[in-house]
C-alpha positions as CSV (number, residue, x, y, z in Angstrom):
1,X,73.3,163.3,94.0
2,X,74.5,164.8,90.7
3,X,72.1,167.1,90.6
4,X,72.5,168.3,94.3
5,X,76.4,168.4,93.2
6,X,75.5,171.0,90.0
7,X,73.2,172.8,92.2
8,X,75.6,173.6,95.1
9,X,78.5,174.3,92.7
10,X,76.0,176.9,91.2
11,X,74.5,178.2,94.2
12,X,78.7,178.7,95.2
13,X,79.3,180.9,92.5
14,X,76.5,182.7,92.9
15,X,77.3,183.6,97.0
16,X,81.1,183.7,96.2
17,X,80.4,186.5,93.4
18,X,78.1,188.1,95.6
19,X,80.8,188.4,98.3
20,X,83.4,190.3,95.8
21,X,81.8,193.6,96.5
22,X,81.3,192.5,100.0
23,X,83.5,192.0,103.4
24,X,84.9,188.9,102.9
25,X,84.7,187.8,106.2
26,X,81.1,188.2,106.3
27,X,81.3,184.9,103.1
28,X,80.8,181.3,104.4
29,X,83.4,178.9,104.0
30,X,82.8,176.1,101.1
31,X,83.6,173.1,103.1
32,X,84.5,169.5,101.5
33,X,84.1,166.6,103.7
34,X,85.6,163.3,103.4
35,X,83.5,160.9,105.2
36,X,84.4,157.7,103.6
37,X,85.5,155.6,106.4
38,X,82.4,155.6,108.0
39,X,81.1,152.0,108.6
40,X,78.7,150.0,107.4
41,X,76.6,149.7,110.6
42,X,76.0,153.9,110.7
43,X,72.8,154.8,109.2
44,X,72.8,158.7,109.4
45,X,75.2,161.2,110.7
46,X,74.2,164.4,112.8
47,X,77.4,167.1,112.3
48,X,77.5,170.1,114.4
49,X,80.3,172.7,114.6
50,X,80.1,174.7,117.4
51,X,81.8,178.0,117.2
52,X,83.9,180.3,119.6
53,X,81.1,182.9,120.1
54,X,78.4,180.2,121.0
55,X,76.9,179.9,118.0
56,X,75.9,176.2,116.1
57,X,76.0,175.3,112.6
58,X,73.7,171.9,112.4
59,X,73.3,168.9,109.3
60,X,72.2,165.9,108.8
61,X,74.2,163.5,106.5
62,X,72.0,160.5,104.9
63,X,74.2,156.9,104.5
64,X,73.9,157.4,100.9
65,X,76.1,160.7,100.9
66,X,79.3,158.3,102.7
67,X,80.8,157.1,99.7
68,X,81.6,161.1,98.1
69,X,82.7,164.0,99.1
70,X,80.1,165.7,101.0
71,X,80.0,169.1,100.3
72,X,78.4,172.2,102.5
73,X,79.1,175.7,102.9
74,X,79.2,176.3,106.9
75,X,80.3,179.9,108.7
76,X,84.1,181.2,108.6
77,X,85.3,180.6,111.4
78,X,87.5,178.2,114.6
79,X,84.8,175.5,115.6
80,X,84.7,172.4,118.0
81,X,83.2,169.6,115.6
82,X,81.3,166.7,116.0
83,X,80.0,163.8,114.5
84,X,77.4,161.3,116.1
85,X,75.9,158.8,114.2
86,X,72.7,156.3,114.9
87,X,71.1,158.9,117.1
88,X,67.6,157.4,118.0
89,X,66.4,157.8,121.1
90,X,69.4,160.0,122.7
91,X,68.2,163.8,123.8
92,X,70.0,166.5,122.9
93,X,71.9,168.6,125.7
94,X,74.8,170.8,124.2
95,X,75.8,167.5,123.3
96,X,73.8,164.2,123.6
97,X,72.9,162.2,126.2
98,X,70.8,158.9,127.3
99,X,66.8,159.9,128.7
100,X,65.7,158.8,132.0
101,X,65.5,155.3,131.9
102,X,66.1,154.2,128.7
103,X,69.7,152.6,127.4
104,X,72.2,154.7,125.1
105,X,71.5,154.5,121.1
106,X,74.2,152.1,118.9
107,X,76.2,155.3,119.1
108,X,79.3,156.4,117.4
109,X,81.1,159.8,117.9
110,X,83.8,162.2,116.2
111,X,85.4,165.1,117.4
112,X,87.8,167.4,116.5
113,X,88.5,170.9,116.1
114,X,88.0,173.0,113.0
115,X,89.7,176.1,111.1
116,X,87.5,176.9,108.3
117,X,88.7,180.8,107.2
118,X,89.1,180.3,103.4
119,X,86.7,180.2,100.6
120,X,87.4,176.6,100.5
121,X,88.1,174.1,103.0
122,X,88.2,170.4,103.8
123,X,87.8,168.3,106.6
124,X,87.9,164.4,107.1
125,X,85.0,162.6,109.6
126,X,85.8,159.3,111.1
127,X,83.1,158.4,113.8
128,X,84.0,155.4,115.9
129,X,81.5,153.1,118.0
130,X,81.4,154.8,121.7
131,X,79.0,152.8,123.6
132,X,79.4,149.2,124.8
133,X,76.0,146.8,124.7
134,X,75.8,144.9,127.6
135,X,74.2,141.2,127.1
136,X,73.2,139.1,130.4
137,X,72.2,135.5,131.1
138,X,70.4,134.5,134.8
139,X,70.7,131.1,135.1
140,X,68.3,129.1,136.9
141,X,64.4,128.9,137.4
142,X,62.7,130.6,139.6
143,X,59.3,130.1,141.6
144,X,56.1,130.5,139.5
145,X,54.8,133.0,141.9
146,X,57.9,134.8,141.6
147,X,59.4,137.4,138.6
148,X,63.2,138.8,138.4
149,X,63.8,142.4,137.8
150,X,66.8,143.4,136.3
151,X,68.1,147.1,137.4
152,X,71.8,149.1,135.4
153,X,72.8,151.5,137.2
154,X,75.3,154.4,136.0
155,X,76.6,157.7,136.4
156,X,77.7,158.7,132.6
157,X,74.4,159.6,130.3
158,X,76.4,160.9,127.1
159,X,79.0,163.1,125.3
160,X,79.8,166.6,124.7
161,X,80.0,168.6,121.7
162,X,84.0,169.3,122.8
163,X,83.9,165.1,123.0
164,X,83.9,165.1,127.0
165,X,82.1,162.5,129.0
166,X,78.5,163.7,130.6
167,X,78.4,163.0,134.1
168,X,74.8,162.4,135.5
169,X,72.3,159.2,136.5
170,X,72.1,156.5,134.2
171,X,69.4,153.9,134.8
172,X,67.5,151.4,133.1
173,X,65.7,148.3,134.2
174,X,65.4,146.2,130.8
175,X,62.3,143.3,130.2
176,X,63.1,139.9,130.3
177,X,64.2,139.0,126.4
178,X,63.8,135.2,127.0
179,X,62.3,133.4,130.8
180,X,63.1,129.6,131.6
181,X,61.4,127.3,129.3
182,X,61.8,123.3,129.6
183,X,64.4,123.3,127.3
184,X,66.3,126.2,127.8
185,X,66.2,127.2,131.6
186,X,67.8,130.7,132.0
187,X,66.6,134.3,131.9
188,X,68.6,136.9,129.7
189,X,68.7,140.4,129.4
190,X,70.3,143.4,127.6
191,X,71.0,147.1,127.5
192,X,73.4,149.7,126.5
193,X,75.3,152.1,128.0
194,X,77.7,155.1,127.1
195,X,81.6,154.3,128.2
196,X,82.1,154.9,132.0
197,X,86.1,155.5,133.2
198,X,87.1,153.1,135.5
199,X,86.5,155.2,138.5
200,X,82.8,156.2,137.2
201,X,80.4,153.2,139.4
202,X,78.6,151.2,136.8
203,X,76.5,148.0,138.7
204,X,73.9,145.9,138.3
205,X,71.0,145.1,140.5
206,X,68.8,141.3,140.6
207,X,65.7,141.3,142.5
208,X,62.9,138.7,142.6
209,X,59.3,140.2,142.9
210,X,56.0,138.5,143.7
211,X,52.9,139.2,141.4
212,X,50.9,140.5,144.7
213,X,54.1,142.5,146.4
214,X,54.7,146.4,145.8
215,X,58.3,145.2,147.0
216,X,61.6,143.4,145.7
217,X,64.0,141.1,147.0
218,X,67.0,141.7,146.0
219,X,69.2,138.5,145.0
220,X,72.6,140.3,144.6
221,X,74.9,144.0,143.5
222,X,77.2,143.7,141.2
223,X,79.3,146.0,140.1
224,X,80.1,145.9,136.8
225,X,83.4,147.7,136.4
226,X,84.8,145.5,139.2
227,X,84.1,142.4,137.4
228,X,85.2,143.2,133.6
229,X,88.5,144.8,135.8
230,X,88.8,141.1,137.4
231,X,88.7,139.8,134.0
232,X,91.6,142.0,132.6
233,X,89.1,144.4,130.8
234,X,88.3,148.1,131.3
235,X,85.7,150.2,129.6
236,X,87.9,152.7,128.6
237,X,89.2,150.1,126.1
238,X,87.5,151.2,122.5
239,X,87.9,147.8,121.3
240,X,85.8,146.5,124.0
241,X,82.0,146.9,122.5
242,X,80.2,144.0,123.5
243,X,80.2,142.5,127.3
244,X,78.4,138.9,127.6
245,X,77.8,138.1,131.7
246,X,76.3,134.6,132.7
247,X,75.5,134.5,136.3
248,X,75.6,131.5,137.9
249,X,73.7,132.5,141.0
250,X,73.9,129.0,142.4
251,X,77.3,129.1,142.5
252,X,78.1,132.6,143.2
253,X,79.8,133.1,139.7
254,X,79.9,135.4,136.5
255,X,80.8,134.2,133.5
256,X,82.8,137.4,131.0
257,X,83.2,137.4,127.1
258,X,83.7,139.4,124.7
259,X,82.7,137.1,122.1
260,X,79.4,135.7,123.1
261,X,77.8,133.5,125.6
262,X,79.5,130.3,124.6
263,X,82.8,131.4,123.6
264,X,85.6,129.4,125.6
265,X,87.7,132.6,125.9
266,X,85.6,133.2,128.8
267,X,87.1,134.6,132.3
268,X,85.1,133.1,135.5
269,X,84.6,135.6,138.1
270,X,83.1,135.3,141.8
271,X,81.0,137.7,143.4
């Protein structure tokens, strides 16, 4: 990192003397950024300003460059920034956003906007987790002859590069991460989704399916929002990151935590 320090320091002089006989407003902007506060669990963060006139400055900032001043010379100019870090599997769309099917990365976002019409500039990033992981538990056996499907259901994929919510059809139908065994007789599932506003429908589906059927029977609907709303919760709470639902389908009830499945702060729900 020293190295890369002494060679961007170098590389500065070397533009900024160039741009003495120059226009000046033709010179990039020399920007610092403070990106200590990120946390732990981020393993890479993927910066883009995005400027008035359309155009897109891009970087990628390795976990190793956190802990110092990140430094990068970027385009002069006023510039909607953002920050998005663990980006996996997320496609990008003027901003990013879930594909078909599959559940949202361990995502975390910034945004802000930025002036940067000096020589030098700074700038501080502090991305926050924006996405909640949703953990189920089924419990109850079913038939041999029979399987359960599990189906989420949404209509927010993602986030803007201004940091707006992207609107569109979220779905994913997750594999079984444990089935009944003798000793521990429930089924349990997980996924994760993007934050959905409280009036933005977010359910699940359970349907049972026979080995030899192109069909489903469907067991229940849930919608999810309703639920976590019965429980005092909303999704458009940032400290709520992890949901835990046990459904009781033999008694019509869901189980909600925020801690885990056997915490006794716990809400009981009916549906």
């Amino acid at each position: 990192m020293k190295y890369l320090q002494i060679a961007f320091v170098f590389c500065a002089a070397l533009l900024l003397s160039s741009c003495i006989l120059e226009e000046r407003g033709s010179c990039p902007s020399y920007l610092t950024l403070d990106l200590s506060s990120t946390p732990d669990g981020v393993d890479s963060l993927y910066l883009i300003l995005q400027y008035n006139d359309g155009t897109l400055f891009r970087d990628t900032i390795l976990k190793e460059d956190f802990t110092s001043n990140y430094e990068i010379a970027v385009p002069r100019g006023s510039a909607a920034v953002a920050a998005y870090g663990n980006i996996s599997g997320m496609v990008y769309e003027n901003g990013y956003v879930t594909g078909k099917g599959s559940p949202a990365d361990n995502i975390y976002t910034y945004f802000s906007k930025g002036e940067y019409e000096t020589d030098l500039s700074s700038d501080t990033i502090s991305v926050t987790k924006n996405n909640m992981a949703i953990h189920i538990k089924v419990l109850g056996r079913m038939k041999a002859s029979e399987g359960l499907v599990m189906e989420i259901f949404g209509t927010c994929i993602g986030y803007s590069n201004s940091g707006e919510i992207i609107q569109g059809e979220f779905y994913h139908s997750p594999e079984a991460l444990h089935i009944p065994t003798e000793v521990e007789d429930f089924y349990s599932f997980f996924t994760r989704v993007t934050r959905h506003p409280s009036d933005s429908p977010l359910y699940m589906k359970l349907s049972t399916k026979y080995p030899d059927s192109v069909g489903m029977d469907t067991l229940l609907e849930i919608s999810i929002q309703e639920k976590i709303s019965q429980a005092g919760l909303s999704m458009s709470d940032s400290h709520l990151q992890d949901l835990y639902l046990t459904i009781d389908h033999s008694r019509s009830t869901i189980s909600i935590s925020v801690d885990d499945f056997n915490s006794t702060n716990h809400v009981e729900v009916e549906f």
